[in-house]
BAPA-456212 format. One record per residue: x, z, y of N, C-alpha, C in turn. Coordinates in steps of 0.02 Angstrom, whole numbers. Each point is the difference from the previous one (the first is absolute). Example, Ala and Ser with C-alpha at 12.3 -4.5 7.8 and 13.67 -1.06 7.14 Angstrom:
BEGIN
(atom (660 390 -284) (-45 0 59) (45 0 60))
(atom (-18 -36 53) (42 3 59) (-39 37 55))
This chain:
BEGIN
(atom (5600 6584 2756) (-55 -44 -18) (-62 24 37))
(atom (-51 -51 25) (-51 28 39) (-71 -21 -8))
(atom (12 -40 -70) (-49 -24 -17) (-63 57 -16))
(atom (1 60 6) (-58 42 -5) (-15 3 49))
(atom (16 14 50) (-5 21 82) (-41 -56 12))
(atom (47 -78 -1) (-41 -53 21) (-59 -31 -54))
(atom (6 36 -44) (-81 1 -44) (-65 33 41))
(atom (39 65 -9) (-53 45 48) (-19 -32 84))
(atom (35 -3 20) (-16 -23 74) (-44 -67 -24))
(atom (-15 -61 -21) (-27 -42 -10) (-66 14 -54))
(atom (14 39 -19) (-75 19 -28) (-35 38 49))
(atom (27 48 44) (-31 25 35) (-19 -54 63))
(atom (34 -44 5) (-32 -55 37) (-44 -44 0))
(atom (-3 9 -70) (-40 -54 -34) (-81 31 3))
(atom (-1 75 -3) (-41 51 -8) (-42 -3 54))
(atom (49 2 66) (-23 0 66) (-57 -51 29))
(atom (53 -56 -44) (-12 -85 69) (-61 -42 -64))
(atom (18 16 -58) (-14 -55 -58) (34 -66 -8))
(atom (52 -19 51) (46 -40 -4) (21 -26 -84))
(atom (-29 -48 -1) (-18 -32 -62) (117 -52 -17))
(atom (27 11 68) (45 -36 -11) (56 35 -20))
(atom (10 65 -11) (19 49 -12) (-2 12 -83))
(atom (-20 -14 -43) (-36 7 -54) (91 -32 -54))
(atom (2 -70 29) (66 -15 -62) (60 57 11))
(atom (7 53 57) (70 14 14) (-42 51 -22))
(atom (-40 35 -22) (-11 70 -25) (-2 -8 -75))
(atom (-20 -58 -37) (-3 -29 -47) (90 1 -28))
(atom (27 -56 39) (88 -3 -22) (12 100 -3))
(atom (-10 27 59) (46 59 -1) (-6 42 -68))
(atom (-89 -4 -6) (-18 70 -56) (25 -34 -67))
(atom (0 -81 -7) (42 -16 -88) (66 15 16))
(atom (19 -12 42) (72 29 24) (42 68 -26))
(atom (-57 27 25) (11 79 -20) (-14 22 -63))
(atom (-42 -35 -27) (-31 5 -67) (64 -13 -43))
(atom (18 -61 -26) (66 -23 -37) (58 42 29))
(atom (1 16 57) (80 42 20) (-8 65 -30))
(atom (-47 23 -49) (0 76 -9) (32 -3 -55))
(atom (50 68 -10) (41 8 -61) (-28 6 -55))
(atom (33 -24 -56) (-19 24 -68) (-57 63 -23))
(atom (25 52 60) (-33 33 2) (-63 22 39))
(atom (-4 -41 62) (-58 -24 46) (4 38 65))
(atom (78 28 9) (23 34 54) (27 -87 41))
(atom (8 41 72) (19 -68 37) (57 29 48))
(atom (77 -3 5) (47 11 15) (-15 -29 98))
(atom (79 -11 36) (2 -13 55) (-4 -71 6))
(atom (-12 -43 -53) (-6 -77 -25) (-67 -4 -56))
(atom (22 -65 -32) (-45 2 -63) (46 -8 -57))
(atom (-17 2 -38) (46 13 -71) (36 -71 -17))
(atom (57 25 -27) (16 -66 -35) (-21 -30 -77))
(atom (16 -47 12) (-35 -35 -72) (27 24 -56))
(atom (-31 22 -64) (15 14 -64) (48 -48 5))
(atom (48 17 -71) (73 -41 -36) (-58 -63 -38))
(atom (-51 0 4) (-46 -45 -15) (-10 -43 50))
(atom (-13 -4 51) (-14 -41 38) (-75 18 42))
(atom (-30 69 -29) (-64 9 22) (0 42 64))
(atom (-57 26 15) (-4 39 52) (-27 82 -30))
(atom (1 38 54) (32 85 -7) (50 18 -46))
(atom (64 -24 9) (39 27 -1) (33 60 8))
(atom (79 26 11) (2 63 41) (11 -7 63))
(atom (0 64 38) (-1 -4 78) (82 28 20))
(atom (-1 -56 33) (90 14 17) (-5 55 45))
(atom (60 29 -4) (19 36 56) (2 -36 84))
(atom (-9 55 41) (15 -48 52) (41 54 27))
């Protein structure tokens, strides 16, 4: 998963340029990352799967 990497690189772009078009894909990545954190708020080689509920942070599978 590389959604941190490509968080970081686009904020730091965003930092640079002020590139105002940049803004929804840093937006999608960080809720992204946000909901993929486990139950416990660790974040595996993925994002977690959904509770036996249907919700989000779940546990983090093995990979």
């Amino acid at each position: 998963m590389e959604h941190g990497y490509q968080g970081i690189f686009l904020c730091e772009y965003y930092l640079l340029t002020g590139d105002k078009s940049v803004e929804h894909a840093i937006n999608e990545i960080t809720v992204t990352l946000a909901k993929g954190q486990s139950m416990y708020g660790t974040l595996g080689h993925g994002i977690s799967d959904l509770t036996d509920q249907g919700k989000f942070h779940g546990s983090i599978t093995a990979s």
